[in-house]
C-alpha positions as CSV (number, residue, x, y, z in Angstrom):
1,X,0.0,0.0,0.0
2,X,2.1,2.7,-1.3
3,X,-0.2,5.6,0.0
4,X,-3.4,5.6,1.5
5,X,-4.9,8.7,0.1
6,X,-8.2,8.6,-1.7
7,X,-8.1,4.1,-0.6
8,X,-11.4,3.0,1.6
9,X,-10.7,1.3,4.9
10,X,-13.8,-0.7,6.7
11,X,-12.7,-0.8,10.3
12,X,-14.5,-3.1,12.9
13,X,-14.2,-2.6,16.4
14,X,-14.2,1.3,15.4
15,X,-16.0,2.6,18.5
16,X,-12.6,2.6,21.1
17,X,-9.3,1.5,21.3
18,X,-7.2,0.3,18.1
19,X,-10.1,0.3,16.0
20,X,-10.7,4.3,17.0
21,X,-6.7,5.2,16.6
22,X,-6.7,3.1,13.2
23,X,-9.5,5.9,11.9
24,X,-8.0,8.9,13.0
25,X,-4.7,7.9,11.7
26,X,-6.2,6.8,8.4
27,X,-8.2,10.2,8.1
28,X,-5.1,12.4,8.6
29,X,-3.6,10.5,5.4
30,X,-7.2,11.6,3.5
31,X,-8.5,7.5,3.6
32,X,-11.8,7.6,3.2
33,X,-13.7,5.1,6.3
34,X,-16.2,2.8,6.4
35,X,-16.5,2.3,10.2
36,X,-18.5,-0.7,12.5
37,X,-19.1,-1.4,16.2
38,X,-21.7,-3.1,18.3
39,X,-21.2,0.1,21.0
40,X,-23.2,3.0,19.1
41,X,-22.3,5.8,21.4
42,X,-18.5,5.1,20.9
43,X,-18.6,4.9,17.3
44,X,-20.5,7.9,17.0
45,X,-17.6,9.7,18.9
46,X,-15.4,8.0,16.5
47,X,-17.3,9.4,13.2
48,X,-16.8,12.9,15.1
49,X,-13.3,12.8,15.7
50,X,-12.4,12.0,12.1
51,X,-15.0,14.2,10.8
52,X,-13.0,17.6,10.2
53,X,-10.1,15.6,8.4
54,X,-12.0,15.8,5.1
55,X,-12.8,12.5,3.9
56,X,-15.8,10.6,3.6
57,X,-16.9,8.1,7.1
58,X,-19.8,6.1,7.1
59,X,-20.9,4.2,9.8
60,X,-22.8,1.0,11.3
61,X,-23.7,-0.5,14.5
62,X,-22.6,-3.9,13.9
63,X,-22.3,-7.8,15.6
64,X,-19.5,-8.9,13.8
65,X,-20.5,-12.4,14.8
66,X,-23.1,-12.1,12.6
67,X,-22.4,-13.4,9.3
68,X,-25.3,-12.0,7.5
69,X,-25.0,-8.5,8.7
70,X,-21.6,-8.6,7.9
71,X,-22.0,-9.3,4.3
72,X,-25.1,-6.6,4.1
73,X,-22.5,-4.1,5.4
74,X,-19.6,-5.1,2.9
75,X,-22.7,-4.9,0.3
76,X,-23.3,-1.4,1.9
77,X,-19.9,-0.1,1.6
78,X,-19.3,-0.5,-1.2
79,X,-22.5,1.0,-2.8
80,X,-22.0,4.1,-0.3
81,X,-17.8,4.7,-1.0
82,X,-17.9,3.0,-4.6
83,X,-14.9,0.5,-3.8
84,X,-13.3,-0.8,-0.7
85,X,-9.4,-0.9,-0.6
86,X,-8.8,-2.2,3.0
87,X,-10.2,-4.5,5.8
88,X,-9.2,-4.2,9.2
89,X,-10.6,-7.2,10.9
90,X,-10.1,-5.6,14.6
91,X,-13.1,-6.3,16.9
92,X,-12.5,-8.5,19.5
93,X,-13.1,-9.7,23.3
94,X,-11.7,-11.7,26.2
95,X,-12.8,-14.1,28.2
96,X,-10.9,-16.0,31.7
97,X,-11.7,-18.8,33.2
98,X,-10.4,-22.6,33.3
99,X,-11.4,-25.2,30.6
100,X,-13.4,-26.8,33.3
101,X,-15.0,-24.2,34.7
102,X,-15.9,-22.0,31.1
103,X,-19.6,-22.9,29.9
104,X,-19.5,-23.9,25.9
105,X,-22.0,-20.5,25.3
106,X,-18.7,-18.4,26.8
107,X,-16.1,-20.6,24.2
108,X,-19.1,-20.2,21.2
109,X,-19.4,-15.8,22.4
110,X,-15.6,-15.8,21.8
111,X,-15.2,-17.5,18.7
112,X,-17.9,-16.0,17.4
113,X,-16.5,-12.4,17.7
114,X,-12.5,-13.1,17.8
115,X,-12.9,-16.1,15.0
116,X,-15.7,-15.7,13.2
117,X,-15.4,-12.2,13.4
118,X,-12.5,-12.5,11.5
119,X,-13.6,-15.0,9.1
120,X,-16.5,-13.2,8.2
121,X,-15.3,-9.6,7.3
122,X,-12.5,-11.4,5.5
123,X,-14.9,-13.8,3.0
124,X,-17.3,-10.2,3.0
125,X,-14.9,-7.9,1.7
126,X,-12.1,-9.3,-0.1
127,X,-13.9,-10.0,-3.3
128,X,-14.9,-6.3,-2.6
129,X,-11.1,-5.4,-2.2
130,X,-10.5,-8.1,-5.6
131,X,-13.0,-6.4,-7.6
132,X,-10.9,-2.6,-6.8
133,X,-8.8,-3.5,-9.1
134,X,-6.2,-1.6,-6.9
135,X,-3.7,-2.1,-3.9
136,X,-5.6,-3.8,-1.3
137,X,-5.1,-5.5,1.7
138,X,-6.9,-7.8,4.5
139,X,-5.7,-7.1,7.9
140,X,-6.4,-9.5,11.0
141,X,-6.0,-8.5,14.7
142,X,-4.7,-11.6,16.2
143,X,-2.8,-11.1,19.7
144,X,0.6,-12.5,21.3
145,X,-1.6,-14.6,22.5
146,X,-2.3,-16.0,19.2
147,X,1.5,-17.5,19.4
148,X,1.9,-17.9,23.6
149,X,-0.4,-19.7,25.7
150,X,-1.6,-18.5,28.9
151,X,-3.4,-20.6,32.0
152,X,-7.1,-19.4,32.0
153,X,-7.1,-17.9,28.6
154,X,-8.2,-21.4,26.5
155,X,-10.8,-19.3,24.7
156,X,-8.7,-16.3,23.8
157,X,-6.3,-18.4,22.9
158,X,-8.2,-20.6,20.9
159,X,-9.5,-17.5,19.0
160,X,-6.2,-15.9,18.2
161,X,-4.3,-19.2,17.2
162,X,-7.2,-19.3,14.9
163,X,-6.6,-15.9,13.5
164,X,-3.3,-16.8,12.8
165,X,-3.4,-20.0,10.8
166,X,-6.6,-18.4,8.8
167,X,-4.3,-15.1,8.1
168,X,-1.2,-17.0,6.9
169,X,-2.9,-19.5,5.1
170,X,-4.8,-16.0,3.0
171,X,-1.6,-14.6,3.1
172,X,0.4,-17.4,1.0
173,X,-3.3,-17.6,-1.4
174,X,-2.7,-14.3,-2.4
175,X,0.6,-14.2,-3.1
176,X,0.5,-17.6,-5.4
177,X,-2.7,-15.6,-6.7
178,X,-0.2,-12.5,-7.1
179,X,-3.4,-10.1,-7.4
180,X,-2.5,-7.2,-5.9
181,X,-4.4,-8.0,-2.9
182,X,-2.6,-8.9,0.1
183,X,-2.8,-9.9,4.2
184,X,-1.0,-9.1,7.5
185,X,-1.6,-10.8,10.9
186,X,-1.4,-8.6,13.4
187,X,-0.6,-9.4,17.3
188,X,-0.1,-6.9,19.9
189,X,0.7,-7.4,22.9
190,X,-0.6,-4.9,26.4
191,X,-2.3,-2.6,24.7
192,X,-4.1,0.5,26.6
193,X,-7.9,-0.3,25.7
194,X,-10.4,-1.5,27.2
195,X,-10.6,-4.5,26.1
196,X,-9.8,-6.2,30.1
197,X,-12.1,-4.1,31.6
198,X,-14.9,-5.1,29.6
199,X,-13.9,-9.4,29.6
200,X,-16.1,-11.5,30.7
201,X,-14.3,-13.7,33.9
202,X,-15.8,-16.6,36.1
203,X,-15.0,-17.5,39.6
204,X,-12.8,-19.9,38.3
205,X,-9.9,-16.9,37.9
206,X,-10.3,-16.0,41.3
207,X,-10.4,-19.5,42.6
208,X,-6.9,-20.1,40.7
209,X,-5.3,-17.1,40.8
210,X,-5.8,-16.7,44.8
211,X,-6.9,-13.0,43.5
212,X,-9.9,-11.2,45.3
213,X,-12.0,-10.2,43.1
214,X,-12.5,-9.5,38.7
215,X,-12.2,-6.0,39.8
216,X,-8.9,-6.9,41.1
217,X,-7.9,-9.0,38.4
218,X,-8.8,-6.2,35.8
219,X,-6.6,-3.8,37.3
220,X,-3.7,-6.3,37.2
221,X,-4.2,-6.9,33.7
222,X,-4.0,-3.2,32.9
223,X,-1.0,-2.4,34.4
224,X,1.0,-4.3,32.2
225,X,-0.6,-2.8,29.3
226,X,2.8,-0.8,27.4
227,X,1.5,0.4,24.6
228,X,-1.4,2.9,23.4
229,X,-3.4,2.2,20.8
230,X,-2.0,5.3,19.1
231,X,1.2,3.6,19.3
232,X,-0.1,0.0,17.6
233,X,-2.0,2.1,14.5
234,X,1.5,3.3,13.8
235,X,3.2,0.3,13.5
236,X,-0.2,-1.6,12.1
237,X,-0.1,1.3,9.0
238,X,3.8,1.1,8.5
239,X,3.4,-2.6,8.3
240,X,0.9,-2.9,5.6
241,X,2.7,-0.4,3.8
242,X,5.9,-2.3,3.8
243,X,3.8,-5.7,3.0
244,X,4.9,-7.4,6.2
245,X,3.4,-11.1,6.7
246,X,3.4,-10.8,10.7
247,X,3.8,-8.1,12.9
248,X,4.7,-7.6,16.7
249,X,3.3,-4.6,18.6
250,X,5.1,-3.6,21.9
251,X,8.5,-5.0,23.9
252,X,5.9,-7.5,25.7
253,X,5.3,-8.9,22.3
254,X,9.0,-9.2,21.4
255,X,9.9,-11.0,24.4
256,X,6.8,-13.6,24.5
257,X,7.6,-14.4,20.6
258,X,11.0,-14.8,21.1
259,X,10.4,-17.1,24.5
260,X,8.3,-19.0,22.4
261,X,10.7,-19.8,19.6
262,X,13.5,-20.6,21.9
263,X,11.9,-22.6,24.3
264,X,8.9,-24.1,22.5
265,X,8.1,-26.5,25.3
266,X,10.0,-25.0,28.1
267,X,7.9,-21.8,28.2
268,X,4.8,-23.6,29.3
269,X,6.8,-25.2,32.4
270,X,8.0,-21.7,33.0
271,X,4.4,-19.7,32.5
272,X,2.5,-22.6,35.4
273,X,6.1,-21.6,37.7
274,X,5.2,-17.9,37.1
275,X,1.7,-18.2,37.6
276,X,1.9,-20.9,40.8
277,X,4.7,-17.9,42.5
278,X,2.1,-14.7,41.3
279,X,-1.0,-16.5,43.3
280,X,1.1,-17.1,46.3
C-alpha cells in the first residue's frame, strides 16, 4: 500500500481503542472510512473525531459475529464509497476462566466475535477489495496470544491461534494468486484499551489465581498494558505499507515471541512456575 490517500478502509471494532486510533490515523492520510461497532455511542464519537479531516466516514452499529449483517454491510460499503481498498478485521473480546470451569455458550461468544469475526469480514470484503482493481489488503488482529499460551485464557487463545493460521494460510493464497491484494496478521501485545475491563471472567480466575475479586484481576491486567493504541495504528499502517506477513506490537510482544521460539516447550513449564509464585 504505497499511500493511503483517496483508498477505503472498513474498520470493525471502530467505536474505542485500536479500531478508533486506526480511523483517526487513516483520516489524517485523507482515507476515506467505512466504520463498524456493536457500541453505538463510541462509534459515533469516533465518526466525530475524524469528521474535520475531510474524507468521507460512514458508519454501522454492527455484531460482527453475525455473518449476515456482515455481508449486508460489505454490500453497503461498497454502494455508499464506490470501492473498498482495505479491511481491518479488529473487533475482538476476552474471556478468563479454566477449561473446566468455562460454559460452551462463553467458548461459542468468543469464537464467534474473535474467529468468526475475523472470518466473516474477510470472505465479506475481499472480493470487494479483488473487484478494486487496486492495492488492497486484509488485515487481521490476532494477539501474542495467538503464538503464547496463557493458563485461564483457552478461549482467547483458541480465537487468536485461529486468527493466525486463517491469516497465513490467506496470506500465501494471495501471493500464489499475485493479485495485488494482500494480508498481515497482526498481534499486539498490552495494549491500553479497554478490552480487560470489559472481559467476561468466572469464579474460576479467582479461585486459581488466589486474587480477590475480577475487579482486582482487571486492574492487574492493565497495568501491564505498554503500549497505546495510538502507538499500535503506527506500527499496524507502517506494516501494511511495507507488505509485512506478521507483525509484533510492543517490547511484551517481542519477548513472549522470542520465548516461544527458543523454548517451545520449556515456556509452558516456565508460565505454570510464574503463575503458581504470582497466586502465592
Amino acid at each position: 500500500m504505497k499511500s493511503y490517500k483517496n483508498k477505503v478502509a472498513a474498520i470493525t471494532g471502530a467505536a474505542s481503542g485500536i479500531g478508533r486510533a486506526l480511523a483517526v490515523d487513516l483520516a489524517k492520510r485523507k482515507c476515506n472510512l467505512a466504520l463498524s461497532d456493536v457500541d453505538e455511542k463510541g462509534l459515533a464519537e469516533t465518526v466525530q473525531m475524524v469528521s474535520a479531516a475531510g474524507v468521507r466516514v460512514t458508519s454501522r452499529t454492527l455484531d460482527v459475529a453475525d455473518r449476515k449483517a456482515m455481508h449486508a454491510w460489505a454490500d453497503e460499503v461498497v454502494h455508499d464509497h464506490g470501492k473498498v481498498n482495505l479491511i481491518f478485521n479488529n473487533a475482538g473480546v476476552a474471556l478468563g476462566g479454566t477449561v473446566e470451569d468455562t460454559g460452551y455458550e462463553d467458548y461459542e461468544w468468543i469464537l464467534g466475535v474473535n474467529m468468526w469475526g475475523v472470518v466473516q469480514g474477510t470472505k465479506a470484503f475481499l472480493p470487494y477489495i479483488k473487484q478494486a482493481g487496486e492495492e488492497g489488503h486484509v488485515i487481521n488482529i490476532s494477539s501474542v496470544f495467538g503464538l503464547f499460551a496463557q493458563p485461564t485464557q483457552s478461549g482467547y487463545n483458541m480465537s487468536k491461534f485461529a486468527v493466525r493460521g486463517f491469516t497465513e494460510s490467506l496470506r500465501q493464497e494471495l501471493d500464489i494468486e499475485s493479485c495485488g491484494v494482500s494480508a498481515t496478521c497482526v498481534h499486539p501485545g498490552g495494549i491500553k484499551t479497554n478490552i480487560a475491563r470489559n472481559a467476561r471472567m468466572t469464579k474460576s480466575m479467582e479461585n486459581l489465581t488466589g486474587t480477590a475479586s475480577a475487579e482486582n484481576m482487571r486492574d492487574s491486567f492493565e497495568a501491564l498494558f505498554m503500549t497505546t493504541a495510538e502507538q499500535a495504528a503506527k506500527v499496524i499502517l507502517s506494516a501494511v505499507s511495507a507488505n509485512k506477513r506478521r507483525v509484533l506490537i510492543g517490547p511484551d510482544a517481542r519477548v513472549l515471541d522470542m520465548m516461544q521460539r527458543t523454548l517451545p516447550v520449556i515456556y509452558q513449564k516456565v508460565v505454570t512456575a510464574s503463575f503458581k509464585l504470582a497466586s502465592r
